[in-house]
VEXNU-834274 format. One record per residue (C-alpha): residue number from 1; residue in one letter; x negated, y, z. Coordinates in nm, 3 decimals, always signed. Each point is the difference from the previous one (the first is absolute). Layout:
<nodes>
<node k="NUM" r="A" X="X" Y="Y" Z="Z"/>
...
</nodes>
This chain:
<nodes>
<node k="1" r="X" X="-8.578" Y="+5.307" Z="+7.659"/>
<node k="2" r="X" X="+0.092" Y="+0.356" Z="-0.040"/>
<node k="3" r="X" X="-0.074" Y="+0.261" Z="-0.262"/>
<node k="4" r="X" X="-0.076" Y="+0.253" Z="+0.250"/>
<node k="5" r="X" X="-0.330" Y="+0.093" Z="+0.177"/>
<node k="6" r="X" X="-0.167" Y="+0.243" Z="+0.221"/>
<node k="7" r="X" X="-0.351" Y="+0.120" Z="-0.086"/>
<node k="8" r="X" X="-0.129" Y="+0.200" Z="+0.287"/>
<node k="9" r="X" X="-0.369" Y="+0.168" Z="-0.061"/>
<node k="10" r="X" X="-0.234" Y="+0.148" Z="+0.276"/>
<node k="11" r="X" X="-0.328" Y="+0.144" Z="-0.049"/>
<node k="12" r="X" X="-0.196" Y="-0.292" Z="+0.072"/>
<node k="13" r="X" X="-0.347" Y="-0.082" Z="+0.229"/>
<node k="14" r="X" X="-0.290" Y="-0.198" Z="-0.050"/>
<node k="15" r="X" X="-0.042" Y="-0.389" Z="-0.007"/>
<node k="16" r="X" X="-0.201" Y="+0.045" Z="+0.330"/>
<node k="17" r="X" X="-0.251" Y="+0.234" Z="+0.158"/>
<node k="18" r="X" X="-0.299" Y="-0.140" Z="-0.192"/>
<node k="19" r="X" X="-0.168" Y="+0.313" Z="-0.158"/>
<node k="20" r="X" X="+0.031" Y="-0.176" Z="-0.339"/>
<node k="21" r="X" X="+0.352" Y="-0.055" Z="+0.023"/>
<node k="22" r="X" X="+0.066" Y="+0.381" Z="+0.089"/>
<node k="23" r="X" X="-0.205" Y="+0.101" Z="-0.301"/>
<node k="24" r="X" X="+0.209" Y="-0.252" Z="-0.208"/>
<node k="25" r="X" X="+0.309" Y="+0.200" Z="+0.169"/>
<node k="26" r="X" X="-0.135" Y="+0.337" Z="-0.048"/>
<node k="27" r="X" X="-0.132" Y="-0.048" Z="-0.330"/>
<node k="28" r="X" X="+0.365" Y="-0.109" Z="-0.113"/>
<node k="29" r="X" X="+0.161" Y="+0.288" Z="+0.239"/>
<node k="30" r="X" X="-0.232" Y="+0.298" Z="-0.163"/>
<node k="31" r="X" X="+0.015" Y="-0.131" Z="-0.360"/>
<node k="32" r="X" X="+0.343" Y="+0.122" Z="-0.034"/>
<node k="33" r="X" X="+0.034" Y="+0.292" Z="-0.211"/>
<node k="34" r="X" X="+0.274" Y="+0.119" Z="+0.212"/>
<node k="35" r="X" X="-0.231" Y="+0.006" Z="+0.326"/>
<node k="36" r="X" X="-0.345" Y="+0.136" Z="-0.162"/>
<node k="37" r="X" X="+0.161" Y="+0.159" Z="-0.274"/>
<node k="38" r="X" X="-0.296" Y="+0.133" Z="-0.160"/>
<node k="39" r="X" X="-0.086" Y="-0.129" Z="-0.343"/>
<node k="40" r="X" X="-0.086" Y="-0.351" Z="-0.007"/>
<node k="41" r="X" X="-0.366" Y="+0.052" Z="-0.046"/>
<node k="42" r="X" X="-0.054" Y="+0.244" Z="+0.317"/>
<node k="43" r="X" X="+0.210" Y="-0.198" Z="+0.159"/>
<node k="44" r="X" X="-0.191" Y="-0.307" Z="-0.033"/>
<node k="45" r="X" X="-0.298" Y="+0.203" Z="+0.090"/>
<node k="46" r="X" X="+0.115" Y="+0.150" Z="+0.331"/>
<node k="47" r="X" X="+0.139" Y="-0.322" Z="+0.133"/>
<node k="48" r="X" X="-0.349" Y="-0.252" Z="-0.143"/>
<node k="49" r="X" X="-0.259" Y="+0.295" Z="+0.108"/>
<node k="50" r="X" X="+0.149" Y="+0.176" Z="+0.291"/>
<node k="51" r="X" X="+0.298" Y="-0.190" Z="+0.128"/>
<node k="52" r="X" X="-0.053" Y="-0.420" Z="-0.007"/>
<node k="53" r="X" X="-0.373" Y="+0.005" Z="+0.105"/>
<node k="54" r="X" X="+0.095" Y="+0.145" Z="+0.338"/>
<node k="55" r="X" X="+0.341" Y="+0.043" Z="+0.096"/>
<node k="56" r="X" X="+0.072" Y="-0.395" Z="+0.000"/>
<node k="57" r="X" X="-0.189" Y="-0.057" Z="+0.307"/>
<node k="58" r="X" X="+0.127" Y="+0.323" Z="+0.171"/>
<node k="59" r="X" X="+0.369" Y="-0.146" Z="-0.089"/>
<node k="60" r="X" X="-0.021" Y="-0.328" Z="+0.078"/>
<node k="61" r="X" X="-0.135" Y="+0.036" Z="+0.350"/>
<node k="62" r="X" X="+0.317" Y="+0.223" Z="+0.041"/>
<node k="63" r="X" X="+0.150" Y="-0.257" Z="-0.122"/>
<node k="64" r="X" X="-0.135" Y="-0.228" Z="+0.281"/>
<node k="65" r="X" X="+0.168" Y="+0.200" Z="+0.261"/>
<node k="66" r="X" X="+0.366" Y="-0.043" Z="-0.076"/>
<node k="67" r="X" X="-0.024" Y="-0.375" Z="-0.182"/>
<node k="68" r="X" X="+0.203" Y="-0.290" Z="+0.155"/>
<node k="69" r="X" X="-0.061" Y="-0.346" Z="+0.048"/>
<node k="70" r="X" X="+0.230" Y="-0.060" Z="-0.276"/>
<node k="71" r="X" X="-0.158" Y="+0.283" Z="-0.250"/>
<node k="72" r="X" X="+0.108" Y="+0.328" Z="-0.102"/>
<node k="73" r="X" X="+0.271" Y="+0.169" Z="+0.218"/>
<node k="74" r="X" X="+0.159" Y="+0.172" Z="-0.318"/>
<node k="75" r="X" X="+0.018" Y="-0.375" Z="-0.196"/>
<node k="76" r="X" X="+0.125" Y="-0.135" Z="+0.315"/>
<node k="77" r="X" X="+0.255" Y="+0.260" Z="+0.124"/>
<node k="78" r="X" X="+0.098" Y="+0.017" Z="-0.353"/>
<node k="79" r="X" X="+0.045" Y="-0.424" Z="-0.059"/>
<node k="80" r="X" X="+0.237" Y="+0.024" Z="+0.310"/>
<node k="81" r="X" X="+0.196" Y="+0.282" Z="-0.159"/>
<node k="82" r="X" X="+0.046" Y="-0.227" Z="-0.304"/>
<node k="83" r="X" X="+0.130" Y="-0.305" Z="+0.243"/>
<node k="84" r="X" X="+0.237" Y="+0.226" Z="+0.201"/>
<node k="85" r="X" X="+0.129" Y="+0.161" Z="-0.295"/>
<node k="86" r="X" X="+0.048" Y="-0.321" Z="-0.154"/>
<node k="87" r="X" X="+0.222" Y="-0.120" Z="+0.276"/>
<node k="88" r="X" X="+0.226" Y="+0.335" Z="-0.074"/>
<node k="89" r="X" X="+0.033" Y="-0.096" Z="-0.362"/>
<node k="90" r="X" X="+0.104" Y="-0.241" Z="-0.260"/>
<node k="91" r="X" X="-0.295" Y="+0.085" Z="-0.225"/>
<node k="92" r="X" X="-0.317" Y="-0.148" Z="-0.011"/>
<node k="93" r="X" X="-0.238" Y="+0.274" Z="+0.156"/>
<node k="94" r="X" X="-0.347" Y="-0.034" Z="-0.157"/>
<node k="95" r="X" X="-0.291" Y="+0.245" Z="+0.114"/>
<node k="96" r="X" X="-0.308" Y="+0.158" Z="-0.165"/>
<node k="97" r="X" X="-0.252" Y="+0.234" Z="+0.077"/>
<node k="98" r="X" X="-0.129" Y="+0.264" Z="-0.262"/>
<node k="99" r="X" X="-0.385" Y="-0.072" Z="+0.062"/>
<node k="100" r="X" X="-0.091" Y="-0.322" Z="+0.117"/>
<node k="101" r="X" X="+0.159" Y="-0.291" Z="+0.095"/>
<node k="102" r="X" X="+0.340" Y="-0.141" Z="-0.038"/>
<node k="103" r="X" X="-0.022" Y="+0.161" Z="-0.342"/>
<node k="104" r="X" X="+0.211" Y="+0.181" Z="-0.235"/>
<node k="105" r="X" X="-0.083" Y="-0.228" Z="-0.277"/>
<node k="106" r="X" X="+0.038" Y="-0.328" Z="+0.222"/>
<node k="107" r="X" X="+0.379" Y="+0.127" Z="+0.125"/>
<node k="108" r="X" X="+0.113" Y="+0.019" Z="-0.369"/>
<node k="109" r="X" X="-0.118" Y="-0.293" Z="-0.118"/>
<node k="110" r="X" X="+0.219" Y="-0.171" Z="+0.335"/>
<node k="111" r="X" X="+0.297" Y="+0.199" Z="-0.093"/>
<node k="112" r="X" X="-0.007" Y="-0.157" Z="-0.374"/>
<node k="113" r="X" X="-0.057" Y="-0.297" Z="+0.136"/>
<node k="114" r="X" X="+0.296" Y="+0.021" Z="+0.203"/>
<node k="115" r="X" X="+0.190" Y="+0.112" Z="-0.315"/>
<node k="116" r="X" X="+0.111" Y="+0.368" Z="+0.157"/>
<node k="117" r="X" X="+0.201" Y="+0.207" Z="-0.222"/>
<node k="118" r="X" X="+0.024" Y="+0.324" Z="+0.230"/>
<node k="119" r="X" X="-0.256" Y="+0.105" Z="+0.191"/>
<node k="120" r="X" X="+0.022" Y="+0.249" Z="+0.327"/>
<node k="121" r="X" X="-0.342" Y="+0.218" Z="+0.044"/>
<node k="122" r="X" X="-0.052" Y="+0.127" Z="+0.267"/>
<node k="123" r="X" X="-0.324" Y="+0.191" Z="+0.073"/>
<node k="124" r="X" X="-0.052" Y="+0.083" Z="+0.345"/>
<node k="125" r="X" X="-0.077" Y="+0.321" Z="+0.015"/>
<node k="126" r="X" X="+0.271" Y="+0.283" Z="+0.115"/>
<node k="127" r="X" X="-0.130" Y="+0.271" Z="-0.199"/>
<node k="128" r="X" X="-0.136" Y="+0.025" Z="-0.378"/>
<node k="129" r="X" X="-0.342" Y="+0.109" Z="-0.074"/>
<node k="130" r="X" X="-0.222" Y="-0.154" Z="-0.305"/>
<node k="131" r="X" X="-0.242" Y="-0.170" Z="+0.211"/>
<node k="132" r="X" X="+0.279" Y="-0.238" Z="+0.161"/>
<node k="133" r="X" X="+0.347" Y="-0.035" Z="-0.084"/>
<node k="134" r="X" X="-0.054" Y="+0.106" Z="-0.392"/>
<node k="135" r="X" X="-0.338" Y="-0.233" Z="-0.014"/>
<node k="136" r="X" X="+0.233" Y="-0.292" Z="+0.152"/>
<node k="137" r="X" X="+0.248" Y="+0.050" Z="-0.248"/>
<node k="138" r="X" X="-0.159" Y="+0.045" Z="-0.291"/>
<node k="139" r="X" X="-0.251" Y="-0.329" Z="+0.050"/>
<node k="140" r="X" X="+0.315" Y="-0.232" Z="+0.087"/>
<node k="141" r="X" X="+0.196" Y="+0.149" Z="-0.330"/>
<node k="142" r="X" X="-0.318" Y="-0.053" Z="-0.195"/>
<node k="143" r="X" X="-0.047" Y="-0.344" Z="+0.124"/>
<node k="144" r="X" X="+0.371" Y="-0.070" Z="-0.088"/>
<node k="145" r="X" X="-0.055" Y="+0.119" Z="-0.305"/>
<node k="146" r="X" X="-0.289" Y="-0.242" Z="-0.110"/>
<node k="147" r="X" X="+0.137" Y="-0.298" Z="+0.232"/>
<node k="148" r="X" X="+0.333" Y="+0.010" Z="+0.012"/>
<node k="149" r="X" X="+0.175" Y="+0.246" Z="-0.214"/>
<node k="150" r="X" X="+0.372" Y="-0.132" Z="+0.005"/>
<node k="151" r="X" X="+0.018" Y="+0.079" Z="+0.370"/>
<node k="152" r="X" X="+0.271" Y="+0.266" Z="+0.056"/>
<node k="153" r="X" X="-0.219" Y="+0.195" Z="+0.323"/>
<node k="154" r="X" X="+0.177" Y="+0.340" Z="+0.198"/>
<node k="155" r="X" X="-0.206" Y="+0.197" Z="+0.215"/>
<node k="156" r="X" X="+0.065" Y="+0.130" Z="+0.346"/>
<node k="157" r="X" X="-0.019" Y="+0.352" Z="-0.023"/>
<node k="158" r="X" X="-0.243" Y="+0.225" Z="+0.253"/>
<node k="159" r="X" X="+0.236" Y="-0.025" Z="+0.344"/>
<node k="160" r="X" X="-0.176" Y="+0.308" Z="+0.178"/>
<node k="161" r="X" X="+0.335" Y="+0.156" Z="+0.064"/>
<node k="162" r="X" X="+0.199" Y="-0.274" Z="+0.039"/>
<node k="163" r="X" X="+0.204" Y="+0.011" Z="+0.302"/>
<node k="164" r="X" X="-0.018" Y="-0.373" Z="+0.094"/>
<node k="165" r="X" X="-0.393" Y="+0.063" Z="-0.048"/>
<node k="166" r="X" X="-0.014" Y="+0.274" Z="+0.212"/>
<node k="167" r="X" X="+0.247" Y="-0.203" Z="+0.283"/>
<node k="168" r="X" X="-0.235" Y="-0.269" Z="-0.036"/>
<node k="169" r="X" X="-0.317" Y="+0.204" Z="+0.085"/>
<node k="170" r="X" X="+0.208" Y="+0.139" Z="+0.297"/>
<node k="171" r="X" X="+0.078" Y="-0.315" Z="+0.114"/>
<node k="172" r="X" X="-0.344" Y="-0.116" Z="-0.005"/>
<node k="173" r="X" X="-0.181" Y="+0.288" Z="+0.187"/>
<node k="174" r="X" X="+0.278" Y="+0.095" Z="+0.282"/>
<node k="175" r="X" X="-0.153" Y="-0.198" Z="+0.261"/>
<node k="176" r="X" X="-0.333" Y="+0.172" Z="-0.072"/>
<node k="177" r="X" X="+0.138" Y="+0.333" Z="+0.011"/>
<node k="178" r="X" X="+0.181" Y="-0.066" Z="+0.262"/>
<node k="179" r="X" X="-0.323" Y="-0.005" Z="+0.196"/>
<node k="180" r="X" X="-0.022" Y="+0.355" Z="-0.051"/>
<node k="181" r="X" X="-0.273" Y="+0.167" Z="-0.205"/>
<node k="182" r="X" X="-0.161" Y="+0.376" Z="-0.046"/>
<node k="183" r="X" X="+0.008" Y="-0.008" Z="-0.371"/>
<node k="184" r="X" X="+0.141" Y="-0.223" Z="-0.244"/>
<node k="185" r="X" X="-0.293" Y="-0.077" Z="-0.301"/>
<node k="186" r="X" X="+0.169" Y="-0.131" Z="-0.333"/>
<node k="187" r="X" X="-0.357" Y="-0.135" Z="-0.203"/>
<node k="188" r="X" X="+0.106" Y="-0.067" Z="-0.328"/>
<node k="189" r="X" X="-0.297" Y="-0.159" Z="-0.259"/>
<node k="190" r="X" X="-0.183" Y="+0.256" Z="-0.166"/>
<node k="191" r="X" X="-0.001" Y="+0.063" Z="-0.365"/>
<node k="192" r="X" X="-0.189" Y="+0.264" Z="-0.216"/>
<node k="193" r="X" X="+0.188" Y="+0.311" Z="-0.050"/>
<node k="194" r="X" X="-0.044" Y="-0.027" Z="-0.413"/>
<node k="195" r="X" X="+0.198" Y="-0.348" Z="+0.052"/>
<node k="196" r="X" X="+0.285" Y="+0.261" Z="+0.053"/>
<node k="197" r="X" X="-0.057" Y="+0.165" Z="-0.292"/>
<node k="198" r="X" X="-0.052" Y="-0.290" Z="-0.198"/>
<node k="199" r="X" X="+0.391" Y="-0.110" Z="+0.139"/>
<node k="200" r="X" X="+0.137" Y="+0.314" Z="-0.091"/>
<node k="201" r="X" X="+0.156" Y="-0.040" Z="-0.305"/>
<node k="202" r="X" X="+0.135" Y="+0.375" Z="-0.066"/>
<node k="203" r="X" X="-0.378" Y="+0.105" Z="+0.086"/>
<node k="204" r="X" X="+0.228" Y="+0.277" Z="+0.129"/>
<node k="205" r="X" X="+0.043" Y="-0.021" Z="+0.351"/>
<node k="206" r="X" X="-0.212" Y="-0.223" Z="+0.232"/>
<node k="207" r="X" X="-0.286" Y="+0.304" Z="+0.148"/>
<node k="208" r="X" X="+0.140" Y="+0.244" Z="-0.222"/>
<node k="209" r="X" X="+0.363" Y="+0.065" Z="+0.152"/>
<node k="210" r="X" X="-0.031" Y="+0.158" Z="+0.342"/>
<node k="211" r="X" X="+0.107" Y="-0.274" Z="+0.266"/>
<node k="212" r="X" X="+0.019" Y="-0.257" Z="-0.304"/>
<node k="213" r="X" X="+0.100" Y="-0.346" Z="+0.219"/>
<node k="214" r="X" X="+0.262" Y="+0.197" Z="+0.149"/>
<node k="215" r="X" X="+0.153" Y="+0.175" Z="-0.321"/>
<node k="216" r="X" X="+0.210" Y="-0.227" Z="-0.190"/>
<node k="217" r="X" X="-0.056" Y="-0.146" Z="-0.313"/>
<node k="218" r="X" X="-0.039" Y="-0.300" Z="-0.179"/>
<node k="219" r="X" X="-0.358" Y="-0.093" Z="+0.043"/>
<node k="220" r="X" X="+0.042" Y="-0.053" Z="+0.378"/>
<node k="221" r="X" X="+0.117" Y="-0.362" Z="-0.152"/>
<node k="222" r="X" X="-0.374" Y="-0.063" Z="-0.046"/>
<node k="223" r="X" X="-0.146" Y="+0.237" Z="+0.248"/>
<node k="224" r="X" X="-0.196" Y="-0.208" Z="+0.268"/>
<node k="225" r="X" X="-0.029" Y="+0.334" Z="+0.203"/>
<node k="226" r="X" X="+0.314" Y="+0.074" Z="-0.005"/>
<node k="227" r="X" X="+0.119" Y="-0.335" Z="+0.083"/>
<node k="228" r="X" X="-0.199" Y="-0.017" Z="+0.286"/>
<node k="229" r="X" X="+0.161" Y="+0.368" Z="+0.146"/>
<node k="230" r="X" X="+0.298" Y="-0.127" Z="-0.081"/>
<node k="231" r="X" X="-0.043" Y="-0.343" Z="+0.254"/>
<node k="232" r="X" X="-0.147" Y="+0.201" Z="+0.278"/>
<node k="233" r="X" X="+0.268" Y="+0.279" Z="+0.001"/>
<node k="234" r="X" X="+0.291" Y="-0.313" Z="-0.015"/>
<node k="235" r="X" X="-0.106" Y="-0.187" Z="+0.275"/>
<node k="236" r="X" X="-0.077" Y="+0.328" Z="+0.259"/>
<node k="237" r="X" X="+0.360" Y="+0.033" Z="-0.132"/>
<node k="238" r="X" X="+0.112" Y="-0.324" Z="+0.103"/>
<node k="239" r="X" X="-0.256" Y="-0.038" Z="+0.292"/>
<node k="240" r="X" X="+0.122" Y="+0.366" Z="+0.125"/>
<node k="241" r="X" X="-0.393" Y="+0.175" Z="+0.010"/>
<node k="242" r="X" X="-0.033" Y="+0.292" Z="+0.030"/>
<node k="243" r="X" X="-0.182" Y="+0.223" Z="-0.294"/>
<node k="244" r="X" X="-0.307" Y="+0.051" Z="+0.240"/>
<node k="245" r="X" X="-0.030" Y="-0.343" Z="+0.065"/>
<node k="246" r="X" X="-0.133" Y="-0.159" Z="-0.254"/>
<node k="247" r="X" X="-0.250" Y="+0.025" Z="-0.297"/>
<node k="248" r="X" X="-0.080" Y="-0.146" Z="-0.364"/>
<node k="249" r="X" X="-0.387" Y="-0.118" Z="-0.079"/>
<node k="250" r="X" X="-0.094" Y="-0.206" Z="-0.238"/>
<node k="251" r="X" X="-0.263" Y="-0.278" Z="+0.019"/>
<node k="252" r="X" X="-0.332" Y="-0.204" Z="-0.173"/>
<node k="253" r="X" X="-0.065" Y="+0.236" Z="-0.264"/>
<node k="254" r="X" X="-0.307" Y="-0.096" Z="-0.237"/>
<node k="255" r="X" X="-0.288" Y="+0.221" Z="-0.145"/>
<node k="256" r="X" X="-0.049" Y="+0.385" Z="+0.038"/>
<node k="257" r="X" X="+0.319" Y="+0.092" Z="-0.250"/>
<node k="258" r="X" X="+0.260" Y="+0.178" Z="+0.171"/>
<node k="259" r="X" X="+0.280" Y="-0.239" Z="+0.190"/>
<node k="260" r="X" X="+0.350" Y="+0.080" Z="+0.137"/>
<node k="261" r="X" X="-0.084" Y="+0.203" Z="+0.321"/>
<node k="262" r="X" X="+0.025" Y="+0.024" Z="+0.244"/>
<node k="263" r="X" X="-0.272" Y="-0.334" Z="+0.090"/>
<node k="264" r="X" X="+0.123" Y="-0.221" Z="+0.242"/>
<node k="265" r="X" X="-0.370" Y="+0.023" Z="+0.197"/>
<node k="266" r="X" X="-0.045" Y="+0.317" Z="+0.003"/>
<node k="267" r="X" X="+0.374" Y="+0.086" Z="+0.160"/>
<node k="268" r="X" X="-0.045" Y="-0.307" Z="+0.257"/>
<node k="269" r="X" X="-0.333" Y="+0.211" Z="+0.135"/>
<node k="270" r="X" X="+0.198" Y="+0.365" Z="-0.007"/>
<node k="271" r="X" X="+0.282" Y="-0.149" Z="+0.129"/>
<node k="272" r="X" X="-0.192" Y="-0.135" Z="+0.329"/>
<node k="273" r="X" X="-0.180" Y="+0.308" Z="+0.013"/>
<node k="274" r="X" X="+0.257" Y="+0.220" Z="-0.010"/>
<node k="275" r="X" X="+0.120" Y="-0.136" Z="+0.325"/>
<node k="276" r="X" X="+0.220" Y="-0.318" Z="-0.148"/>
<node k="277" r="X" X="-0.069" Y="-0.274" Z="+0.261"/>
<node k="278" r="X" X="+0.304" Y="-0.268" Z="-0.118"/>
<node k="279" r="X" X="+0.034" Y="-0.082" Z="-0.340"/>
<node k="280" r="X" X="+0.215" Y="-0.243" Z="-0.206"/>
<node k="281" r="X" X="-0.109" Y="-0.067" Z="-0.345"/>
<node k="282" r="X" X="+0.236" Y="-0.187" Z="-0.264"/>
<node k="283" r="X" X="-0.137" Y="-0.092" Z="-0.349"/>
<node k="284" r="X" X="+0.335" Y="-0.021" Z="-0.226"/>
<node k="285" r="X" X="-0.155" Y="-0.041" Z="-0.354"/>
<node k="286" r="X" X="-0.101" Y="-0.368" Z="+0.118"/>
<node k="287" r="X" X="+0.266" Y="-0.253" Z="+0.070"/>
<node k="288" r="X" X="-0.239" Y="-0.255" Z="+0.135"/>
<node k="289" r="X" X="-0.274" Y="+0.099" Z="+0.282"/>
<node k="290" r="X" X="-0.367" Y="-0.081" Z="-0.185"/>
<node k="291" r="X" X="-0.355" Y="+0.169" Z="-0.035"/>
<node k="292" r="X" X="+0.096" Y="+0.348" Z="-0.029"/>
<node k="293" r="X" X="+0.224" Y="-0.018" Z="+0.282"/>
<node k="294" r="X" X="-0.140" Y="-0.257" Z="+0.261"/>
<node k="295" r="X" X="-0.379" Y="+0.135" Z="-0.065"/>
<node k="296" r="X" X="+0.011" Y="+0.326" Z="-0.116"/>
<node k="297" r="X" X="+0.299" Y="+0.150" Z="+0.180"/>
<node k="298" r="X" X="+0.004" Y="-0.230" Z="+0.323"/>
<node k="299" r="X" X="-0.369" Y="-0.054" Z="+0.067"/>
<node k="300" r="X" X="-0.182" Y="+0.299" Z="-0.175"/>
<node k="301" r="X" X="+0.275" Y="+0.297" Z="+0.003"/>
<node k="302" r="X" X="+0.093" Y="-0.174" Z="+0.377"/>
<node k="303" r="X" X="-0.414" Y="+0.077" Z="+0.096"/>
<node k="304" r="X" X="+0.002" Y="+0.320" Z="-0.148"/>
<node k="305" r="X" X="+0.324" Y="+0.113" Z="+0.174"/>
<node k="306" r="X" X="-0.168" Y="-0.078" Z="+0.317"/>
<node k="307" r="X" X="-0.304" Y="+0.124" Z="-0.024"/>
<node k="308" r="X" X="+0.092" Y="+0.326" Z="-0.121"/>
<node k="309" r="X" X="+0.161" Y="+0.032" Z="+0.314"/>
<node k="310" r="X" X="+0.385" Y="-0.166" Z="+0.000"/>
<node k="311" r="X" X="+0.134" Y="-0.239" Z="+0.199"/>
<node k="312" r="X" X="+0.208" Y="-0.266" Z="-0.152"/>
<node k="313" r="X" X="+0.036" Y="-0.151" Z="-0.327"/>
<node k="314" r="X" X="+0.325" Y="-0.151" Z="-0.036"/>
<node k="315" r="X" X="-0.014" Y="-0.207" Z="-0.368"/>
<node k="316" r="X" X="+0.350" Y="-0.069" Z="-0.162"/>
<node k="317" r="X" X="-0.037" Y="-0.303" Z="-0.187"/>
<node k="318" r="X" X="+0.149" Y="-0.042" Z="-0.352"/>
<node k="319" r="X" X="+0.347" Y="-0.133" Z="-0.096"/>
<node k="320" r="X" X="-0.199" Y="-0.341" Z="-0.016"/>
<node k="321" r="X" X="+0.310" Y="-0.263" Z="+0.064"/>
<node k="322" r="X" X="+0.214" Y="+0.231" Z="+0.235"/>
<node k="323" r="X" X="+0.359" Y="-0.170" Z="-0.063"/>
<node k="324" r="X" X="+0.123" Y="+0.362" Z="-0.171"/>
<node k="325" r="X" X="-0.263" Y="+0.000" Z="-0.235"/>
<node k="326" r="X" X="+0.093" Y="-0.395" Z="-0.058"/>
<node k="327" r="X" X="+0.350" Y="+0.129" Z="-0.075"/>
<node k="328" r="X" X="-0.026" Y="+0.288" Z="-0.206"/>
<node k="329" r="X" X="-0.200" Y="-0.218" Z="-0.301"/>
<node k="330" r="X" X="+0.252" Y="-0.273" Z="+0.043"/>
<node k="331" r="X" X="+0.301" Y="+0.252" Z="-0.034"/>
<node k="332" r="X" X="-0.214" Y="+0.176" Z="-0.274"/>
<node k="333" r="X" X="-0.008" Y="-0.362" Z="-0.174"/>
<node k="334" r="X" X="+0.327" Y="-0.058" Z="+0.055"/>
<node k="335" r="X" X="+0.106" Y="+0.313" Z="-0.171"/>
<node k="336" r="X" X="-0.181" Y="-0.120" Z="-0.308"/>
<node k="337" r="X" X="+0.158" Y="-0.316" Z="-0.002"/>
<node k="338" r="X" X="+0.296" Y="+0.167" Z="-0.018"/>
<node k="339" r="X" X="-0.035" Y="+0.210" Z="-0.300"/>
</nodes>
């Protein structure tokens, strides 16, 4: 048995579309102080008096739209990610989601079981903001740190500009753009803009420095805006776009705070209206197709398109298990093997 495993950890879904099983999810989801990250007490109180005694219904019959026989799209996409990386690589490839089920907690306890010494994470998310890729890999570190704390784990770092990334996401939506398209629509998930403050270490530069994401400095290392930029300008690169092609919006913001702008909704509707009748959407910050991109970007933002006045709505789907994608985490693990 080998030393060596994989750890790969998605966002998660619900058990099932039951509307108690999507409050269990949400309840776990909004609890984290990196997601609400309002003192514990408010926090508690938004999500018990405003959030869990309605939006759990309203979610899970979105939910209802996009499930499969099987369950979940994300847990299944992402179970068949774990089997065809596993067939790339000589380490056992475990999976767990960050909310929900398979667990953090659960993988652990299988990789001491299996007596693992070093430990691949990889969370599966391209860019880094608090809410995802930092929440992911601070739980698994804590849980290693109560469970298993002899296990030697690296990290995969955020691969937003990595060029095998960006080749990968080129590979996977060529035969979409190839159909031709009006405007290109990048919808990245939404965060609140004092998440960027929050990640700017200096306190220096994000807002404050005229054209911040594109002047350099060290904080673009945990700069979810920037990261995101930073994709969509490599792969019109790559893809050859030209500058008045495309666009950036970003998607399923929460509350009445300010969010990254511009929305996702809103620019669907202007875009239309302003005369856009074809338009291709791609969704980079998820790896694996699930709620916010099968229901809120391919059945909502596809009906609002229309009826504002456009066309077609062509939907790019996610990296999912496109053989590229397959290929740049098994060369990524074997990299780390090789240290």
């Amino acid at each position: 048995m080998s030393d060596n495993a994989v750890l790969l950890v998605n966002l998660g879904s619900p058990d099932s579309t039951s509307v108690s099983d999507v409050r269990r999810y949400l309840r776990e989801f909004l609890s984290d102080d990196r997601v609400l990250d309002s003192a514990k007490p408010i926090q508690q109180f938004v999500l018990n008096c405003f959030i869990l005694p309605t939006r759990p219904k309203k979610s899970a019959e979105a939910y209802s739209t996009i499930w499969q026989d099987e369950g979940s799209p994300l847990i299944i996409t992402s179970k068949n990610l774990q089997t065809l990386l596993q067939e790339k690589v000589e380490p056992k490839v475990e999976l767990a989601m960050r909310y929900g089920n398979p667990s953090i907690p659960d993988a652990i306890e299988r990789l001491k079981d299996q007596g693992t010494k070093r430990l691949f994470l990889i969370p599966l998310y391209p860019h880094y903001a608090m809410s995802s890729y930092e929440t992911v890999v601070v739980k698994v570190m804590e849980e290693v740190a109560e469970r298993y704390p002899e296990l030697n784990v690296t990290t995969l770092q955020p691969f937003y500009n990595d060029p095998a990334y960006i080749e990968s996401l080129y590979k996977s939506a060529k035969q979409y753009l190839d159909g031709g398209y009006d405007k290109l629509l990048f919808s990245y998930h939404g965060i609140p803009v004092r998440h960027l403050n929050k990640a700017d270490s200096s306190k220096a530069h994000c807002n404050i420095v005229p054209d911040c994401c594109h002047t350099c400095s060290p904080v673009h290392s945990t700069c979810y805006r920037h990261q995101c930029i930073t994709t969509s300008e490599l792969f019109v690169k790559r893809a050859k776009i030209p500058q008045d092609k495309y666009m950036i919006s970003f998607q399923s913001r929460l509350g009445r705070e300010p969010w990254l702008q511009p929305y996702t909704d809103e620019t669907l509707e202007k875009l239309a209206k302003d005369g856009v009748k074809k338009i291709a959407v791609m969704t980079p910050a998820f790896v694996s197709d699930c709620l916010e991109t099968l229901e809120e970007i391919a059945e909502e933002g596809k009906e609002a398109f229309l009826e504002a006045g456009g066309e077609e709505f062509v939907m790019i789907p996610c990296l999912n298990e496109h053989p590229s994608w397959v290929q740049f985490l098994a060369d990524k693990t074997m990299a780390w093997l090789n240290e």
